[in-house]
C-alpha positions as CSV (number, residue, x, y, z in Angstrom):
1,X,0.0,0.0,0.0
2,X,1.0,3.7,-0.4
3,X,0.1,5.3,2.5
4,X,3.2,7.0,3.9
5,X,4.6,7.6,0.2
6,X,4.4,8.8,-3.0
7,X,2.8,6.8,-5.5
8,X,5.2,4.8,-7.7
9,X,5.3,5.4,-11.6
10,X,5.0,2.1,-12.9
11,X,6.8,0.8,-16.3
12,X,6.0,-2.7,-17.5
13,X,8.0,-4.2,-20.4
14,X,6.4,-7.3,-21.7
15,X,9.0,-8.9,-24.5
16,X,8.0,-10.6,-27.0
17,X,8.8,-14.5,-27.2
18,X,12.0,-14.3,-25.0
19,X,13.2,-17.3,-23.5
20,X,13.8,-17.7,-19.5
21,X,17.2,-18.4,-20.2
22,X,17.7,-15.4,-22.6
23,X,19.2,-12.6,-20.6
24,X,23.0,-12.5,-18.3
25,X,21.0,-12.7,-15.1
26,X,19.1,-16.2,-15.9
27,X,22.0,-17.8,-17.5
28,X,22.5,-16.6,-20.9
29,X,26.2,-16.8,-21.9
30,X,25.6,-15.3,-25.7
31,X,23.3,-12.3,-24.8
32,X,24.9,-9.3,-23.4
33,X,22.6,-7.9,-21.5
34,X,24.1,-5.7,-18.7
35,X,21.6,-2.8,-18.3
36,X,18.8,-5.6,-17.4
37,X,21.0,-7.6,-15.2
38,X,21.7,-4.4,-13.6
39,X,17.4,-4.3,-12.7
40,X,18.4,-7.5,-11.3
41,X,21.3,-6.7,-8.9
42,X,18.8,-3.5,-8.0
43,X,15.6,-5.3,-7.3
44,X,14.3,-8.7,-7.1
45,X,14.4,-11.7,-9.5
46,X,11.6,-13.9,-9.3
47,X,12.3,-17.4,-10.4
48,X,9.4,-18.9,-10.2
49,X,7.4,-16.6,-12.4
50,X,4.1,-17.9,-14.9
51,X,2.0,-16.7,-17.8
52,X,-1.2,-18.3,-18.7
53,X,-0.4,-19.4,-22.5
54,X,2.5,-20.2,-24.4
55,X,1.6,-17.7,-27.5
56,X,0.5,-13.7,-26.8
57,X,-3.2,-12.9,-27.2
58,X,-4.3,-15.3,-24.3
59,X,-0.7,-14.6,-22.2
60,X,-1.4,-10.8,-22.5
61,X,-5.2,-10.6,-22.1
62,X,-4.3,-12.0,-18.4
63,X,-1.2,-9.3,-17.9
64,X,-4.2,-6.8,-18.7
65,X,-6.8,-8.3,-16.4
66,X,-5.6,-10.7,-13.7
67,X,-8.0,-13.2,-15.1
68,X,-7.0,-16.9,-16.8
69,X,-7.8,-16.5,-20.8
70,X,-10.6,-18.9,-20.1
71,X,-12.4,-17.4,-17.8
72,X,-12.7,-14.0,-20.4
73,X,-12.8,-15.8,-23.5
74,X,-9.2,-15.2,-24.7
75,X,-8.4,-18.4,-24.6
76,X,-8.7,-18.7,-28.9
77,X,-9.7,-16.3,-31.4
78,X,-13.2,-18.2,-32.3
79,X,-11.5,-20.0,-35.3
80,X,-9.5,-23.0,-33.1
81,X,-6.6,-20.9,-33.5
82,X,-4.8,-19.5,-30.3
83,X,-4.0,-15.7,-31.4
84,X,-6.3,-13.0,-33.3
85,X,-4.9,-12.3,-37.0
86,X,-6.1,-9.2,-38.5
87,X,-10.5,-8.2,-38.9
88,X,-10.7,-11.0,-36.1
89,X,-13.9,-10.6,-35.0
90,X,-12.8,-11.0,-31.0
91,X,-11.1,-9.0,-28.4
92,X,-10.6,-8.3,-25.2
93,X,-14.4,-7.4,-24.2
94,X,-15.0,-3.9,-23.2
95,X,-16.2,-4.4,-19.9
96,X,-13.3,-6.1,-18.7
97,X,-11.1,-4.0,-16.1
98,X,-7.4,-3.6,-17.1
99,X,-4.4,-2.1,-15.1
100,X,-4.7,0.9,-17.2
101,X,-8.5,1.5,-16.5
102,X,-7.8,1.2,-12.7
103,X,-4.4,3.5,-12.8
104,X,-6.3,6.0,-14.7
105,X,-9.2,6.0,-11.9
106,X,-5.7,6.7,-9.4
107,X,-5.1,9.5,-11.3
108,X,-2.5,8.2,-13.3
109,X,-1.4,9.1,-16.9
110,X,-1.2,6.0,-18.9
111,X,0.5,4.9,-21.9
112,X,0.9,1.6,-24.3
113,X,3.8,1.9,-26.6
114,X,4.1,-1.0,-28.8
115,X,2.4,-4.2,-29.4
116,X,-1.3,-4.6,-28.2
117,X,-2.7,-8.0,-29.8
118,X,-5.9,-7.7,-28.2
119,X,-8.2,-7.0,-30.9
120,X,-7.9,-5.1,-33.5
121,X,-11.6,-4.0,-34.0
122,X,-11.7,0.0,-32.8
123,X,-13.8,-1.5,-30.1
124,X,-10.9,-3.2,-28.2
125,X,-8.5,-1.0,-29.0
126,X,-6.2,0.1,-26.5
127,X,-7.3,3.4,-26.0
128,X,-10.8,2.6,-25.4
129,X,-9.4,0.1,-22.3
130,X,-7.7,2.6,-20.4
131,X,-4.9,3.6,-22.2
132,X,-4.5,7.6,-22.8
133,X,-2.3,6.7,-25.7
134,X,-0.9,4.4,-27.8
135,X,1.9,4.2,-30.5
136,X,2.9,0.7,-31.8
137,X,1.4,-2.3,-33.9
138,X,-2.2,-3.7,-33.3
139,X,-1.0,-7.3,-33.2
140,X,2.2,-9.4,-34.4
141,X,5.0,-8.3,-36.7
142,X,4.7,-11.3,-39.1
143,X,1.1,-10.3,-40.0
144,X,1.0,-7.7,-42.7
145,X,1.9,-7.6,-46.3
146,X,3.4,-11.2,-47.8
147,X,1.2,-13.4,-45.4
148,X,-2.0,-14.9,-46.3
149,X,-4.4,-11.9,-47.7
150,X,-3.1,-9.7,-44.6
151,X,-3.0,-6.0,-45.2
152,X,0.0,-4.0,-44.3
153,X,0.9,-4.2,-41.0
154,X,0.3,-0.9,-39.4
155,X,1.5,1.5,-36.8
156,X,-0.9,3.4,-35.0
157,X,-0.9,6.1,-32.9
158,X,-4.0,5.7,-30.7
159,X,-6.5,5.4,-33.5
160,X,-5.2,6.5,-36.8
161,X,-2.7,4.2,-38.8
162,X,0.4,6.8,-39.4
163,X,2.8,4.3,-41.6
164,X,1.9,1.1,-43.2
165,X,4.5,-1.8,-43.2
166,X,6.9,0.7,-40.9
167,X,10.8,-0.2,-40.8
168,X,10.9,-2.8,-38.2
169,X,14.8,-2.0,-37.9
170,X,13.7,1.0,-36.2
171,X,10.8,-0.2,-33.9
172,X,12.8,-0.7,-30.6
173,X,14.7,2.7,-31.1
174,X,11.1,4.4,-31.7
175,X,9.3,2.7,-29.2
176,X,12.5,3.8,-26.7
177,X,11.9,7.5,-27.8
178,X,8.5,7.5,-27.2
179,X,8.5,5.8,-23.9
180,X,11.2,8.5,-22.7
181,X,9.4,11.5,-24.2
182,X,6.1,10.2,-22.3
183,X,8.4,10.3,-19.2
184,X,9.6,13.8,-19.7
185,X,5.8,14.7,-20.5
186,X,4.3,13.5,-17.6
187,X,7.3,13.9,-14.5
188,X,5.4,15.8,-12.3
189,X,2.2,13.3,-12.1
190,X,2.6,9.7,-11.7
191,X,2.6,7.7,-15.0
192,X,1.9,3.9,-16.4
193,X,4.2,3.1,-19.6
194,X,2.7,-0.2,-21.0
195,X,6.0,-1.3,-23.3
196,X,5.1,-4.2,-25.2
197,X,8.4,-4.7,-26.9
198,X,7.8,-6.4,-30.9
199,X,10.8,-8.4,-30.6
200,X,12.2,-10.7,-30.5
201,X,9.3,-12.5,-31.9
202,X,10.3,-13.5,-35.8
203,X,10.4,-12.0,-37.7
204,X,13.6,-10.2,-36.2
205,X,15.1,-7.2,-36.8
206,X,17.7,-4.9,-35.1
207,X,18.7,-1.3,-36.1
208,X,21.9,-0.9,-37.9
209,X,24.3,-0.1,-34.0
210,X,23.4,-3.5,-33.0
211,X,23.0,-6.0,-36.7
212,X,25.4,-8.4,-36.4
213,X,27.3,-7.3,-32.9
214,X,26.0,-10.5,-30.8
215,X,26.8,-14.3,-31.1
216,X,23.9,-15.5,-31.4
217,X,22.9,-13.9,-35.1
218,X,19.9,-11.4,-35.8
219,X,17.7,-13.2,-32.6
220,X,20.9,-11.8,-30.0
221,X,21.1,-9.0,-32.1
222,X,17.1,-8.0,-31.1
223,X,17.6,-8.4,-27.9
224,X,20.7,-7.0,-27.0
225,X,18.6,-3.9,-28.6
226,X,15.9,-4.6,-25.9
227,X,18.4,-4.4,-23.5
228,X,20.2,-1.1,-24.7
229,X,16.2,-0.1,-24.6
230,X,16.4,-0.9,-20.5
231,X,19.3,1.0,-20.1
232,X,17.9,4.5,-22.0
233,X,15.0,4.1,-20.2
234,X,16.6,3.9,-16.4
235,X,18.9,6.3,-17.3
236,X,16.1,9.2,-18.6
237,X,14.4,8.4,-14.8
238,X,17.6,8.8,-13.3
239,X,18.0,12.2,-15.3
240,X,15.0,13.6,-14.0
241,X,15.2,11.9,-10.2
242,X,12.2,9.7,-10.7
243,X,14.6,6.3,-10.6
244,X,13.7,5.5,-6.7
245,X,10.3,6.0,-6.7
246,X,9.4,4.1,-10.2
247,X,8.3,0.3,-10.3
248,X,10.1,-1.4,-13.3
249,X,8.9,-5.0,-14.2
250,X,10.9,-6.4,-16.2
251,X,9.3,-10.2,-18.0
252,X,7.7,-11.6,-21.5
253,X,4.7,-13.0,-22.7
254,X,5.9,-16.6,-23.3
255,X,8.8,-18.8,-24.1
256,X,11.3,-18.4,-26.6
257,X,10.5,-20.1,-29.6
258,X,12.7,-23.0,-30.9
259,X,13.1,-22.5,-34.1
260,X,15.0,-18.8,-34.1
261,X,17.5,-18.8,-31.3
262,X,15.9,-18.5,-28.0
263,X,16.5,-20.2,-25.1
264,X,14.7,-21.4,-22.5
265,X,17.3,-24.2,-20.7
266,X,17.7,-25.1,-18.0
267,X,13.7,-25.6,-18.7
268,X,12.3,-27.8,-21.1
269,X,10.1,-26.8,-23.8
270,X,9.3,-23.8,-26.2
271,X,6.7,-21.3,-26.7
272,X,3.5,-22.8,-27.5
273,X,3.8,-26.1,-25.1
274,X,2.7,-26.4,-21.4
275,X,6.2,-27.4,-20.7
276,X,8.1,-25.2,-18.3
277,X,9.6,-23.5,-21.4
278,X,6.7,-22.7,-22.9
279,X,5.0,-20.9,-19.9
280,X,7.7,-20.0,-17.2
281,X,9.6,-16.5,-18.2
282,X,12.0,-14.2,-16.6
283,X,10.7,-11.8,-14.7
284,X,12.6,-9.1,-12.8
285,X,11.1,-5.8,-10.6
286,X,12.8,-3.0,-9.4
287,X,11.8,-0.6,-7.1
288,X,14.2,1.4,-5.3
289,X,12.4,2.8,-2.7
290,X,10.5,0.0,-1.7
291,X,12.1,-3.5,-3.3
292,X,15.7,-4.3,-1.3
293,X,18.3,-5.1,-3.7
294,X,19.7,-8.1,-4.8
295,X,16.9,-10.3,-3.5
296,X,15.9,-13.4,-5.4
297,X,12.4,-15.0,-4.8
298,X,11.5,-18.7,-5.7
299,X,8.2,-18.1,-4.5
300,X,5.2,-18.9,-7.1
301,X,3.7,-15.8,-8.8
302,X,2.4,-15.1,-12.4
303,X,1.2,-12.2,-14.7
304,X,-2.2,-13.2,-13.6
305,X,-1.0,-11.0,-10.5
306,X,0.2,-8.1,-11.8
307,X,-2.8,-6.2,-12.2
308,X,-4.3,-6.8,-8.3
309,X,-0.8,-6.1,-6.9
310,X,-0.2,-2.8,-8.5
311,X,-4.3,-1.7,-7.3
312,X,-2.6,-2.4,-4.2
313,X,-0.4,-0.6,-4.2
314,X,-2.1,2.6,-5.3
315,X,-4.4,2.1,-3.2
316,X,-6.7,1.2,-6.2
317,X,-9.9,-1.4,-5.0
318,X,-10.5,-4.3,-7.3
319,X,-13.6,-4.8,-9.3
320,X,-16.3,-6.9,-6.7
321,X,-18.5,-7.7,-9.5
322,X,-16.6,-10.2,-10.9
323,X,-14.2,-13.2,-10.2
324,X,-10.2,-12.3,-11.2
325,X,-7.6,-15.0,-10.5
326,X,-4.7,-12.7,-9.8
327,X,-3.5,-12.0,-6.1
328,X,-1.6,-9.3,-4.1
329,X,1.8,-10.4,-3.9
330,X,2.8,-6.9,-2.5
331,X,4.4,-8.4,0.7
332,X,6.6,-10.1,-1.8
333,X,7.6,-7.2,-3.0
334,X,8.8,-5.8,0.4
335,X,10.4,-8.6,2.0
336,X,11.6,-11.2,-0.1
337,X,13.0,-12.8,1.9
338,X,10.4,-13.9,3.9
339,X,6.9,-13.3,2.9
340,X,5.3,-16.0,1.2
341,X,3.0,-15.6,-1.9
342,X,-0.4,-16.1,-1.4
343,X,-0.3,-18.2,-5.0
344,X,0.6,-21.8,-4.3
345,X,-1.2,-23.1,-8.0
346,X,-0.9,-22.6,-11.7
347,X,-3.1,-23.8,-14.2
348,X,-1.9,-24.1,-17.3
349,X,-4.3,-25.0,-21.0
350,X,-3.4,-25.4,-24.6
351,X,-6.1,-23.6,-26.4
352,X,-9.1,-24.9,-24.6
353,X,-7.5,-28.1,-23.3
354,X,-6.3,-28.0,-19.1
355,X,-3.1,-29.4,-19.6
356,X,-1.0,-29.6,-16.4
357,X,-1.3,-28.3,-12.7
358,X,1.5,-26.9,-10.3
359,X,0.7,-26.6,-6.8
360,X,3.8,-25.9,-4.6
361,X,6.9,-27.5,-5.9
362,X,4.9,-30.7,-7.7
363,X,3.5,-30.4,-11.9
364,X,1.0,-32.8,-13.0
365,X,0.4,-33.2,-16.8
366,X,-2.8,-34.5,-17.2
367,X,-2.6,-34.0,-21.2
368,X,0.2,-33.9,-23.7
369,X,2.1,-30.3,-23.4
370,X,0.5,-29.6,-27.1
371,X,-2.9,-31.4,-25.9
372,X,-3.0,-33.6,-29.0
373,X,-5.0,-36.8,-28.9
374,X,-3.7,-39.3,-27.0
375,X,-5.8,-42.2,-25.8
376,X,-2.7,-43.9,-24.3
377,X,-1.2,-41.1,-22.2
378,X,-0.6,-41.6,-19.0
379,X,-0.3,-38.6,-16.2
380,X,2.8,-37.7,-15.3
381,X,4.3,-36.2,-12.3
382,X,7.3,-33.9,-11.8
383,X,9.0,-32.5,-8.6
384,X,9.9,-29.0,-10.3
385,X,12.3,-28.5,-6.9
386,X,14.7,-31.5,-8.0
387,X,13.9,-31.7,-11.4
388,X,13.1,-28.7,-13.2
389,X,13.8,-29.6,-16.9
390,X,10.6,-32.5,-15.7
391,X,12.9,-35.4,-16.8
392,X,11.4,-38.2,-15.0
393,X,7.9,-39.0,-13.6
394,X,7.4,-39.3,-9.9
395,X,4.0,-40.9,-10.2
396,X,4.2,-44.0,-8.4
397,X,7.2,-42.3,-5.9
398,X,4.1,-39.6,-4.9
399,X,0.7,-41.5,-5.1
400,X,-0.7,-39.0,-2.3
401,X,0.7,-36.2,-4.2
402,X,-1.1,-37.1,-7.0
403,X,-4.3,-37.3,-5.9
404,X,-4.3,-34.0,-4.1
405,X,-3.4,-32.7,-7.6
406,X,-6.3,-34.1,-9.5
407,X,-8.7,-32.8,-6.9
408,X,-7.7,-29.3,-7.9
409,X,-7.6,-30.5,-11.7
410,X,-11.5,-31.4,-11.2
411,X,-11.9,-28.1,-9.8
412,X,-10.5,-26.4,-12.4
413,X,-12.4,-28.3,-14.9
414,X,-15.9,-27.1,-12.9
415,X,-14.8,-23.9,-12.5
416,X,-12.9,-22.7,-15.9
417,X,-14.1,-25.7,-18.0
418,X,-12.3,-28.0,-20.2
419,X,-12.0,-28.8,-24.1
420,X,-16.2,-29.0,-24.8
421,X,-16.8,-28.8,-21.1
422,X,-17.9,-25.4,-19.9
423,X,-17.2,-23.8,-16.7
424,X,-19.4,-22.0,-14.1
425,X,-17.3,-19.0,-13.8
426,X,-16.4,-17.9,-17.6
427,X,-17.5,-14.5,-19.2
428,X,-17.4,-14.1,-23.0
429,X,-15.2,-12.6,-25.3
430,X,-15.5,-9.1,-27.3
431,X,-17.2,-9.8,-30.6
432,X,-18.3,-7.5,-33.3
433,X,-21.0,-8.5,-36.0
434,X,-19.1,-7.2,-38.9
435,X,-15.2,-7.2,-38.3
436,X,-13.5,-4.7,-40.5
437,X,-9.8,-4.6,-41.3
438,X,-8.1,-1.0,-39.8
439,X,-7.4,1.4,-43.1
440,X,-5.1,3.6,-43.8
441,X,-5.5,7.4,-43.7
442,X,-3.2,10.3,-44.7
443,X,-0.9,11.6,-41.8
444,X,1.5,13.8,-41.2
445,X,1.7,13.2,-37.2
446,X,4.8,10.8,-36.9
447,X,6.5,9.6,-34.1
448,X,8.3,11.5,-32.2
449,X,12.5,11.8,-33.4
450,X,14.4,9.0,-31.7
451,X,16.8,10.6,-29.0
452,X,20.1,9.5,-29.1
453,X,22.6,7.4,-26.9
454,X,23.3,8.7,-23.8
């Protein structure tokens, strides 16, 4: 809570697709990334930390609201596919509460710079969920002009499309020049920066100060940008004494994919599975005035939240009307080192399929980690605090274990539903009768110019 203190600004990078083993501070020996492992000597490192999906519609739509994509209808785009492509039809519904809506009701200024991929309808658009402005992409970097019947991919700011098919070279420098002019803009009244990075999600692409400077080709290349990104941003709060008082989270919507450089080790699995890869990320927060330094946590939290723990701390009350899955992990936050979080399970689906269950340090796959049809698969059982690349199957070692884990598999399955079976507590999705693609107008309002390296 705030009482006693200033209310923190808040900046949340999400990354797109990078791995839990992609940056210096989680093991990565080809990335150099120095100004995020600095968040990490300055704040806290949380180990242990989950999304809800292994692809970014349903991973982000629970950032936004606390909820499990199930339970809003986020869980697949209507079409058995996991993401919304462009003139989807759904988004995230209207009368769902984001962080955004309940910073702006603290009397915060809010902003989402980059990508949103939560409906591209103007409906769902970011600036009708909270969000005072926005200047990025609508939804992935692969879907625009060369892909199916896509249009071009287009950048927005808030509701107009400026540039179609913009130079993805420059989207990290932009999207870094944006955030730190928002900064400078709003100084003297606490802020929300929403930074969504595109990368490194393929395709990839790195301005020309950092193609071809990192062993690991065009995918370390991306993210040493993000990390370059990290430091320009600290560095314009420390400029303008804002550093102590500002929250910076730090994570990514998913695991790092397999087939352009990621990594995910010592986890196993890759974006898209229910694997630990697939659905475990990095996830660092630093808050001078109020996180101690250095701390690591291997307590259990998740994106899911993200959203009640920041209302917490601005003193912000939840919505009552409604169920969200999220908790306050703000003790966390303050002692590290020996509060406890209040989340001891994580669900995790494929689409519309429960796959697995974690409660405390045991994972139970009840279903394939892609959920394909298998009449002959057999639960499996993993101790995720002696084995957490989930090598070998403690089944008949943990029979009590076991059972205690179904129990809350059949409550999730009342509760959030499973496959064709629906749950009690579900709301539906966003969805317009008549979907229409976003066009193109004349502008002459461009981003703002990109500052340079300090």
């Amino acid at each position: 809570m705030t009482s006693g203190r200033e209310k923190p600004n808040i900046i949340l990078i999400n990354c797109d697709d990078l791995g839990y083993g992609d940056i210096g501070c989680m093991g990565s020996r080809k990335h150099r990334t120095p100004n995020i492992d600095q968040l990490s000597v300055d704040g806290l490192t949380l180990t242990d930390f989950y999304v809800t999906s292994g692809v970014c519609t349903p991973s982000r739509s629970s950032l936004m609201t606390g909820c499990y994509p199930k339970r809003i209808g986020m869980h697949t785009n209507g079409e058995n596919k996991w993401v919304l492509f462009p003139g989807n039809r759904r988004g995230l519904h209207p009368g769902e509460v984001t962080i955004a809506e309940q910073l702006k009701h603290a009397g915060y200024a809010t902003a989402i710079i980059g990508k949103w991929h939560l409906g591209d309808q103007p409906e769902f658009l970011p600036t009708r969920q909270g969000f005072d402005t926005w200047f990025g992409i609508p939804y992935s970097n692969d879907m625009g002009i060369g892909r199916r019947d896509y249009p071009p991919l287009p950048l927005m700011r808030n509701e107009q499309v400026i540039e179609e098919e913009p130079d993805q070279t420059q989207l990290t420098k932009r999207y870094t020049a944006e955030t730190v002019g928002f900064i400078e803009a709003n100084k003297d009244r606490p802020f929300f920066v929403y930074l969504p990075h595109t990368f490194p999600h393929a395709p990839l692409h790195a301005s020309e100060d950092f193609k071809g400077k990192s062993e690991n080709g065009i995918y370390g290349d991306a993210v040493e940008e993000i990390d370059w990104s990290v430091g320009q941003i600290v560095h314009a709060l420390r400029q303008r004494n804002l550093e102590e008082n500002t929250l910076v989270i730090f994570t990514s919507d998913n695991g790092a994919s397999q087939r352009w450089g990621g990594r995910n080790l010592p986890l196993k699995g890759f974006k898209g599975s229910t694997w630990e890869g697939g659905m475990r990320v990095p996830c660092i927060m630093k808050w001078p005035a109020a996180i101690p330094a250095g701390t690591v946590s291997r307590e259990i939290v998740s994106s899911l939240d993200i959203m009640p723990t920041i209302s917490a701390l601005v003193d912000q009350p939840l919505p009552d009307d409604r169920k969200i899955d999220g908790y306050d992990v703000s003790a966390l936050l303050h002692n590290p080192l020996e509060a406890e979080s209040p989340r001891q399970t994580m669900f995790y689906y494929y689409r519309e399929h429960l796959c697995a269950v974690r409660h405390e340090n045991f994972k139970l796959h009840v279903r394939p980690a892609r959920a394909r049809a298998d009449r002959n698969f057999e639960p499996q059982l993993y101790n995720l605090a002696n084995d957490i690349g989930e090598t070998r199957s403690v089944v008949q070692e943990e029979p009590e274990v076991m059972t205690e884990l179904m129990i809350l598999v059949e409550e999730c399955r009342r509760d959030l539903g499973d496959g064709d079976q629906p749950g009690q507590h579900t709301r539906p999705p966003g969805q317009v009768d008549q979907p229409r693609t976003l066009t193109p107008r004349p502008s002459t309002d461009q981003a703002q110019p990109e500052t340079k390296s300090n």
